[in-house]
N, C-alpha and C positions, 0 to 999 in steps of 0.2 A: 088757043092754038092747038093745044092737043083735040078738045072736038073737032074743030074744024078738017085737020088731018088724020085724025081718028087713029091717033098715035098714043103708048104709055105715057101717062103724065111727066114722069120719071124722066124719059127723054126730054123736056124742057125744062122740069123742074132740077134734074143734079147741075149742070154746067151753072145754070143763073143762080142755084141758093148759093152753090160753093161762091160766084161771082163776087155776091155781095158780101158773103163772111170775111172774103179777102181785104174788100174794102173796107170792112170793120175792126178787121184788125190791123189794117197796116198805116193808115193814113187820118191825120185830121183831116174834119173837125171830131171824128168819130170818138167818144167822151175814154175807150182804155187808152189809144194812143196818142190824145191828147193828156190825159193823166201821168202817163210815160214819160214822155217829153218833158212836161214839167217839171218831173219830181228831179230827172238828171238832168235838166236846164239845158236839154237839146234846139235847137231853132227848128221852129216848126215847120219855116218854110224851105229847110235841108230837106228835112222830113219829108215833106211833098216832091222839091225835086227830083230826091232818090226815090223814092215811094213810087210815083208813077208809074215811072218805064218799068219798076221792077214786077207792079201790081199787074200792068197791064200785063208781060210775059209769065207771071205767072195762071194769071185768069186764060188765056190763050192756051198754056198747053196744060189747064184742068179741061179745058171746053175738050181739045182734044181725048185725054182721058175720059170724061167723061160718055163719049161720043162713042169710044170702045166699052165702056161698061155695060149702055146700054142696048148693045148689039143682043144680049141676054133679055128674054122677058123673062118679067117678076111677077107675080104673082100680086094683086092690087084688093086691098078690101073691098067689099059688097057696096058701104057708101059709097065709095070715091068713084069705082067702076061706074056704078049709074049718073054721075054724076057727066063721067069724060063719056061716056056710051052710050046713055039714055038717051030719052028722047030731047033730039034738038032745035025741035019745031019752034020756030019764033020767038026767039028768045034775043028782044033790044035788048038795049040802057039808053035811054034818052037825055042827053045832055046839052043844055041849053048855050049857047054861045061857048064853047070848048074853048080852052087856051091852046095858041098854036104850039108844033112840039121842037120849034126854034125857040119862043119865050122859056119855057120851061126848061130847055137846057140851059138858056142864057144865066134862070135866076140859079141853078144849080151849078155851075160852074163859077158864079160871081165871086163866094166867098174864098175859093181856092186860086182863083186867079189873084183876088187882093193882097192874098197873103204871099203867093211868091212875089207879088209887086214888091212888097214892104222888106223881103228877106236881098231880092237885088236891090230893091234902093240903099239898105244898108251896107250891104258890099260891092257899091260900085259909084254912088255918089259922093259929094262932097260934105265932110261932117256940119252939120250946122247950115246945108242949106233949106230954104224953102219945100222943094222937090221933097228932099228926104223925110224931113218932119211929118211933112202931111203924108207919103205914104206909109213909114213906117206906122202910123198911126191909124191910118184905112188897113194895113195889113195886120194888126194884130189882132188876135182872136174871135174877142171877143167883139171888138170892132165888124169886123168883117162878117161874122154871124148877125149881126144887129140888122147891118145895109142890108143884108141878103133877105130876112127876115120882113124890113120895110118895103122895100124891093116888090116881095111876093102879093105882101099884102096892099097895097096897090094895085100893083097887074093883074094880078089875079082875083082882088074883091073890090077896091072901089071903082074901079076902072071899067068893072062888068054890071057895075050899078046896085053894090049891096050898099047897103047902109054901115053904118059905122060897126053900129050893135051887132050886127051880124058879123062882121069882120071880129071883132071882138072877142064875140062866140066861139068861130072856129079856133082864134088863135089859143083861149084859153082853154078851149078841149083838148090840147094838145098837151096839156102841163101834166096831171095825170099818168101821161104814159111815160113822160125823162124823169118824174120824180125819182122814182128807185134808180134811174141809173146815175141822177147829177147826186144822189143820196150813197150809194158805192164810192165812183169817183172821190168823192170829199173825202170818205171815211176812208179810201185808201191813200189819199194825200196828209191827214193827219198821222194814219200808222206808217207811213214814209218819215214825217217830223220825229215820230215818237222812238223810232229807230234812231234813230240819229242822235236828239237829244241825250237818248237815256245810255246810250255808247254800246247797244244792244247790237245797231249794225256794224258796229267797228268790229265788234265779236266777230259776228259773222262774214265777215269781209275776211277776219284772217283764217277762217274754218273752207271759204272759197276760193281764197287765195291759194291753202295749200293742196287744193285739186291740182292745178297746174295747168288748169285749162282754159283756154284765147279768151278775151274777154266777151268776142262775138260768140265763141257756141256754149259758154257759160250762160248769156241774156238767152241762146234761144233752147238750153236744155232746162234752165228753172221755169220757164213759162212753160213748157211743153207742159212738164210733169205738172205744176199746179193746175193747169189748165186739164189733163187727165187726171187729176184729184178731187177737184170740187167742182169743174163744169165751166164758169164763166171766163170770158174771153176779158172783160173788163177787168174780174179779178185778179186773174193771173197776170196782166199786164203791169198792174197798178201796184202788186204785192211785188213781183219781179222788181219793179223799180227801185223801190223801197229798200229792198235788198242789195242790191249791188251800188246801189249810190255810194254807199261810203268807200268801196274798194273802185268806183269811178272818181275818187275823191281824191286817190292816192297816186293817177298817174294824169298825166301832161294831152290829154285825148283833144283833137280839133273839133269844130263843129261837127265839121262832115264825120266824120269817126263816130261820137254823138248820135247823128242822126244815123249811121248804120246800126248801131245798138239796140236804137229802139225799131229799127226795120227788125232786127234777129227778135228782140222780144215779139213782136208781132206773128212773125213767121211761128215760134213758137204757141202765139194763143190760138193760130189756125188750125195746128193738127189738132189731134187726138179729139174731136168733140165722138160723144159715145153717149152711152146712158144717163150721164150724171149731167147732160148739158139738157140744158132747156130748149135751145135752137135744135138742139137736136129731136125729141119729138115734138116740137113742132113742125119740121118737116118730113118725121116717120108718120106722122097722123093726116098730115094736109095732101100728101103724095099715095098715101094708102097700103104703107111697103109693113111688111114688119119686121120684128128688132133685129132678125140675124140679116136678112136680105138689106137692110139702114145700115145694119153696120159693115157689109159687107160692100156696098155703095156709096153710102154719104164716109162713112168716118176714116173709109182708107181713102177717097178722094182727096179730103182736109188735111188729111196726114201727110200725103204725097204733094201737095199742093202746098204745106208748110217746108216741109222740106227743102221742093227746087226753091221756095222762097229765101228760104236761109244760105242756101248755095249760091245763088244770085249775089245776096248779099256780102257774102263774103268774097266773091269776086271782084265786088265794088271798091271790101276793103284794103285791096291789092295793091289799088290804083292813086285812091285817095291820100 
């Protein structure tokens, strides 16, 4: 898009990467805010129904932001420039039978659809009926990641006439790249147990307690700050948890409440990315900016963009 319009990269690429971070941080299946959820036994598919509307107006008014940010040209490395600049002369990608981009949204919404099925069939069907069993059971996670997973590889490989082996191939070229993060994940679900067990986070429960501060901007000022301490969005999410679980232990909070918590922990692992995040250069080196102009763009967008997120949120928790 940016060749084609012969526009800064920047101008496409801040609105979409913030886009996606928000989605990484705010919503399952995405592996910190599923780790969240679980560690304080949130219902995931709360999680999603607040998550949305709040992801989507927060992503809306980053595009916005964003969209004044880059009223400013920046200044873009020698690579990248040639790369949005240079020459454009005939330049395919040839792609044989293409999947349409109705399938492709369809398998991409599958497993989010199943799970809010599974979260209203339990609160609005009858206990022990049919209906319910079987969606509760299509809507849980790991269920629903499976279908979705089957789903793709189908439509998208055998359906297009790969063979088996090849279906295979791709899917297990994929393993590789969730190792480290289904590897984090775990190992901040076990340092959540280990808290708990060893009466480490009861400690800390009362050392947070005596802050005095709401339970929602407690989840989203310990994420911030871990999240501006060591960089990952997964970390901070997962450690956060870990943390306040035992001082979530000690009051009477509903689902929905629950699931605003781990909205605020999220809203938290969106600000602050800066030097210490890895998402972060990788899109100061893929956009061509560098580190004071990154930070001046990407990481006050993140920050502002975590923010109205948290404020959202607590809006929510007004109501609820």
């Amino acid at each position: 898009m940016a060749r084609a319009s012969r526009k800064p990269l920047l101008v496409y690429a801040l609105p979409m990467g913030a886009a996606m971070l928000t989605v990484h941080a705010f919503l399952p299946p995405h592996p910190g805010a599923v780790a969240a959820a679980t560690t304080i036994g949130a219902d995931q598919g709360w999680v999603l129904l607040f998550g949305i509307p709040v992801t989507a107006v927060v992503i809306a008014i980053g595009y916005l932001l964003a969209k004044r940010m880059t009223r400013r040209t920046y200044a873009m490395t020698a690579d990248v420039r040639e790369q949005v600049f240079g020459d454009t002369a005939d330049e395919t990608t040839s792609v044989e039978n293409p999947p349409s981009f109705g399938m492709i949204l369809t398998l991409i919404v599958t497993p989010i659809a199943l799970i809010l099925l599974g979260t209203v069939a339990t609160n609005t069907l009858a206990e022990g009926s049919t209906p319910r069993a079987v969606l509760t059971v299509l809507g849980a996670l790991m269920v629903a990641l499976l279908v979705a997973a089957a789903l793709s590889a189908y439509f998208l490989g055998i359906r297009r006439g790969w063979s088996g082996a090849r279906v295979s191939e791709v899917m297990g070229s994929a393993l590789p790249g969730v190792a480290m993060v289904i590897l984090v994940a775990g190992a901040g679900g076990v340092f959540g147990k280990v808290l708990v067990k060893t009466g480490i986070g009861d400690a800390v429960a009362d050392v947070l307690d005596r802050t005095g501060l709401p339970l929602l901007a407690l989840a989203f000022a310990m994420t911030a700050l871990l999240r501006a301490v060591q960089g990952s969005t997964t970390v901070a999410l997962v450690t956060t948890a870990g943390l306040i679980n035992p001082l979530l232990l000690r009051t009477d909070l509903s689902p929905q409440q629950l699931a605003l918590i781990c909205l605020a922990m999220g809203a938290g692992g969106l600000a602050l990315s800066h030097i210490n995040d890895a998402g972060y250069w990788m899109f100061t080196k893929l956009v061509g900016l560098e580190v004071g102009d990154a930070l001046r763009t990407w990481t006050v967008l993140t920050t502002a963009m975590g923010t109205i997120g948290f404020l959202l949120t607590g809006a929510l928790w007004l109501v609820v």
